[in-house]
C-alpha positions in Angstrom: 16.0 68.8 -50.0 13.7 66.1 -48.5 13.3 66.1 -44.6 14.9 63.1 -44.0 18.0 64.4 -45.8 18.3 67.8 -43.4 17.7 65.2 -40.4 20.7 63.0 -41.3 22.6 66.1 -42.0 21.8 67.1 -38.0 22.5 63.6 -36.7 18.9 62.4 -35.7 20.3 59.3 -34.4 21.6 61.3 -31.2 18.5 61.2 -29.2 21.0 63.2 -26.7 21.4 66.5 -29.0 17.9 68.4 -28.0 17.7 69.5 -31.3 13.9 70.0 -32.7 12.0 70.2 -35.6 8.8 72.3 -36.1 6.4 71.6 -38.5 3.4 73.5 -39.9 0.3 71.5 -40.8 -1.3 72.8 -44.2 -4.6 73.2 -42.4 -3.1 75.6 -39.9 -2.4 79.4 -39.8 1.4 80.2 -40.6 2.4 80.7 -37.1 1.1 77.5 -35.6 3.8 74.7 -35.7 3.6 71.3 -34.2 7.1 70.8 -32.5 9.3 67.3 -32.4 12.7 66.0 -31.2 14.5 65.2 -34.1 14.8 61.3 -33.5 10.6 61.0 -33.0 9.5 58.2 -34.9 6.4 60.5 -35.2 8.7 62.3 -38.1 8.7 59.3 -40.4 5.4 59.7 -42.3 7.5 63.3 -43.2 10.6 62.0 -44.5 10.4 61.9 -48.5 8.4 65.6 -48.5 10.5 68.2 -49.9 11.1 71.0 -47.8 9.9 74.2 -49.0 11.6 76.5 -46.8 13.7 76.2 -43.9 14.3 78.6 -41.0 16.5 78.6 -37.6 14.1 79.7 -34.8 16.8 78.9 -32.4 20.0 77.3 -31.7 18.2 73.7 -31.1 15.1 74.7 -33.1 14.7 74.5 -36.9 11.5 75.0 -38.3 10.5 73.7 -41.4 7.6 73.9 -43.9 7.0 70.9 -46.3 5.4 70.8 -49.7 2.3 68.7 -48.2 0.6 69.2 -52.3 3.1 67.5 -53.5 2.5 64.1 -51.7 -1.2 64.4 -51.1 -2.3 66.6 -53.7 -3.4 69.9 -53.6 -4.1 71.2 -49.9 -6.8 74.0 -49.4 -6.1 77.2 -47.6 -7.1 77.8 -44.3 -9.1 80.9 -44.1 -9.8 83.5 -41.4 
């Protein structure tokens, strides 16, 4: 499922629903997620990546992680 396809599924258009998206940058540890209402036009450089697993953090909140290698090739892990 691509992003854009789990956004049309909760409605995105309705600005009014509170519902957000978080999103991990590749870069980043596993717990550090960049958050977004769902109708942010900052979302739209996202929309054709495949999600790679989804999770419900709360009722409003859906966290996502996207399969960034696909699009822009292979991404290097961050190391601690």
């Amino acid at each position: 499922m691509k992003l854009i396809e789990l956004l049309e599924a909760i409605d995105f258009d309705n600005v009014e629903s509170g519902i957000k998206v978080q999103i991990c940058h590749p870069r980043r540890s596993l717990e550090d997620y960049d958050t977004f209402n769902v109708g942010s036009k900052l979302l739209e450089s996202f929309y054709d990546l495949e999600i790679s697993c989804l999770s419900a953090i709360e009722t409003d909140v859906i966290r996502v992680d996207l399969a960034f290698d696909e699009k822009w090739g292979e991404v290097d892990e961050q190391t601690d």
